[in-house]
N, C-alpha and C positions, 0 to 999 in steps of 0.2 A: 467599534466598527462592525459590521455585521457582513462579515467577509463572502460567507456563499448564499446569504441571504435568505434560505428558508430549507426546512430540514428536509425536502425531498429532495433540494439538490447539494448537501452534505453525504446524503447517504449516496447518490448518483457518482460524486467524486471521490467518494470513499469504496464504491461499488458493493455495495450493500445495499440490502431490503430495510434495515433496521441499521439505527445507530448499538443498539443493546448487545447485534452482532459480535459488535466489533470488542465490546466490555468482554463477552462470554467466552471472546477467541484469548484474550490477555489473561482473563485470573487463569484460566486452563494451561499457561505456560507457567503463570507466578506460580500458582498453586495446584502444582499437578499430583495426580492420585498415584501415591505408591504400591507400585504392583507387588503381589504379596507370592506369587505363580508364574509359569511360565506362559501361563494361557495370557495370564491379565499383564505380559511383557508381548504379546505378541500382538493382545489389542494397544498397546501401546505406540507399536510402530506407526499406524498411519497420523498420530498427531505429532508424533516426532519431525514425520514427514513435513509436517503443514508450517514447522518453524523453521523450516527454508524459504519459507513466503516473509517471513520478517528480514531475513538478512537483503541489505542492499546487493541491487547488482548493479553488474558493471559493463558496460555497453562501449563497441568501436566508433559507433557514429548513433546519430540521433536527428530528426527533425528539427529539434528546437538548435540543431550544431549547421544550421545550412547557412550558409550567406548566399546571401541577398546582393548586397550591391556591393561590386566587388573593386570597383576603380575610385569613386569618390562617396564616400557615405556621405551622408548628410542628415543630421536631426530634423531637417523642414522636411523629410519623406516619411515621418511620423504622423502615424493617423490621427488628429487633435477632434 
Protein backbone atom coordinates (compact mmCIF):
# COMPACT_ATOMS: atom_id res chain seq x y z
CA UNK A 1 0.00 0.00 0.00
CA UNK A 2 1.47 3.17 -0.65
CA UNK A 3 -0.03 5.06 2.18
CA UNK A 4 1.15 8.87 1.69
CA UNK A 5 2.00 8.25 -1.83
CA UNK A 6 5.07 10.30 -2.76
CA UNK A 7 7.93 11.48 -0.62
CA UNK A 8 7.27 15.15 -0.63
CA UNK A 9 4.18 14.47 1.11
CA UNK A 10 5.83 11.83 3.85
CA UNK A 11 8.29 14.48 4.56
CA UNK A 12 5.07 17.23 4.62
CA UNK A 13 3.30 14.83 7.33
CA UNK A 14 6.30 14.22 9.08
CA UNK A 15 7.20 18.00 8.90
CA UNK A 16 10.37 17.88 7.42
CA UNK A 17 12.51 18.88 4.50
CA UNK A 18 14.23 15.58 4.28
CA UNK A 19 13.27 12.08 5.31
CA UNK A 20 17.37 11.60 6.39
CA UNK A 21 16.03 14.37 9.03
CA UNK A 22 14.34 12.42 10.84
CA UNK A 23 17.28 9.19 10.77
CA UNK A 24 20.00 12.03 12.04
CA UNK A 25 17.47 13.26 14.78
CA UNK A 26 17.19 9.19 16.09
CA UNK A 27 20.87 7.82 15.97
CA UNK A 28 21.61 11.38 18.04
CA UNK A 29 19.30 10.05 20.90
CA UNK A 30 20.52 6.09 20.23
CA UNK A 31 23.87 7.16 20.03
CA UNK A 32 24.71 10.13 21.69
CA UNK A 33 28.20 11.63 22.24
CA UNK A 34 29.62 11.39 25.60
CA UNK A 35 30.57 14.67 27.15
CA UNK A 36 33.99 14.36 28.40
CA UNK A 37 33.62 18.46 30.10
CA UNK A 38 31.43 20.67 31.40
CA UNK A 39 31.54 22.83 28.31
CA UNK A 40 30.57 19.74 25.97
CA UNK A 41 27.54 18.93 29.16
CA UNK A 42 26.30 22.30 28.51
CA UNK A 43 26.29 21.84 24.71
CA UNK A 44 24.57 18.99 25.62
CA UNK A 45 21.42 20.56 27.04
CA UNK A 46 19.73 21.86 23.91
CA UNK A 47 19.50 18.17 22.38
CA UNK A 48 18.35 17.04 25.70
CA UNK A 49 15.81 19.50 25.19
CA UNK A 50 14.76 18.30 21.79
CA UNK A 51 13.84 14.64 23.45
CA UNK A 52 10.73 16.11 24.74
CA UNK A 53 9.68 16.41 21.21
CA UNK A 54 9.48 12.41 21.20
CA UNK A 55 7.53 12.06 24.42
CA UNK A 56 3.69 11.83 23.47
CA UNK A 57 1.45 14.49 24.86
CA UNK A 58 -1.44 14.64 26.13
CA UNK A 59 -4.17 16.89 25.23
CA UNK A 60 -8.01 18.03 27.05
CA UNK A 61 -9.76 18.17 23.83
CA UNK A 62 -8.98 17.90 20.28
CA UNK A 63 -10.54 18.46 16.81
CA UNK A 64 -10.65 15.13 15.72
CA UNK A 65 -12.74 14.64 19.60
CA UNK A 66 -15.80 17.14 18.14
CA UNK A 67 -19.15 15.48 17.46
CA UNK A 68 -20.86 15.94 14.65
CA UNK A 69 -24.04 14.64 14.93
CA UNK A 70 -25.28 14.55 18.22
CA UNK A 71 -29.09 13.07 18.36
CA UNK A 72 -28.99 10.16 15.65
CA UNK A 73 -25.79 9.25 13.76
CA UNK A 74 -25.95 7.41 10.95
CA UNK A 75 -23.23 5.75 8.66
CA UNK A 76 -25.37 6.89 5.32
CA UNK A 77 -23.77 10.60 6.42
CA UNK A 78 -20.49 9.09 5.37
CA UNK A 79 -18.69 10.78 2.50
CA UNK A 80 -18.61 7.39 0.01
Amino acid sequence: MNLFGTMERMCFALGVPRLDDIAERVQEVIEPEIPTNFLEKLKMLPKLARLADFVPKTVSSAPCQEVVEKDRPSCRSFPW
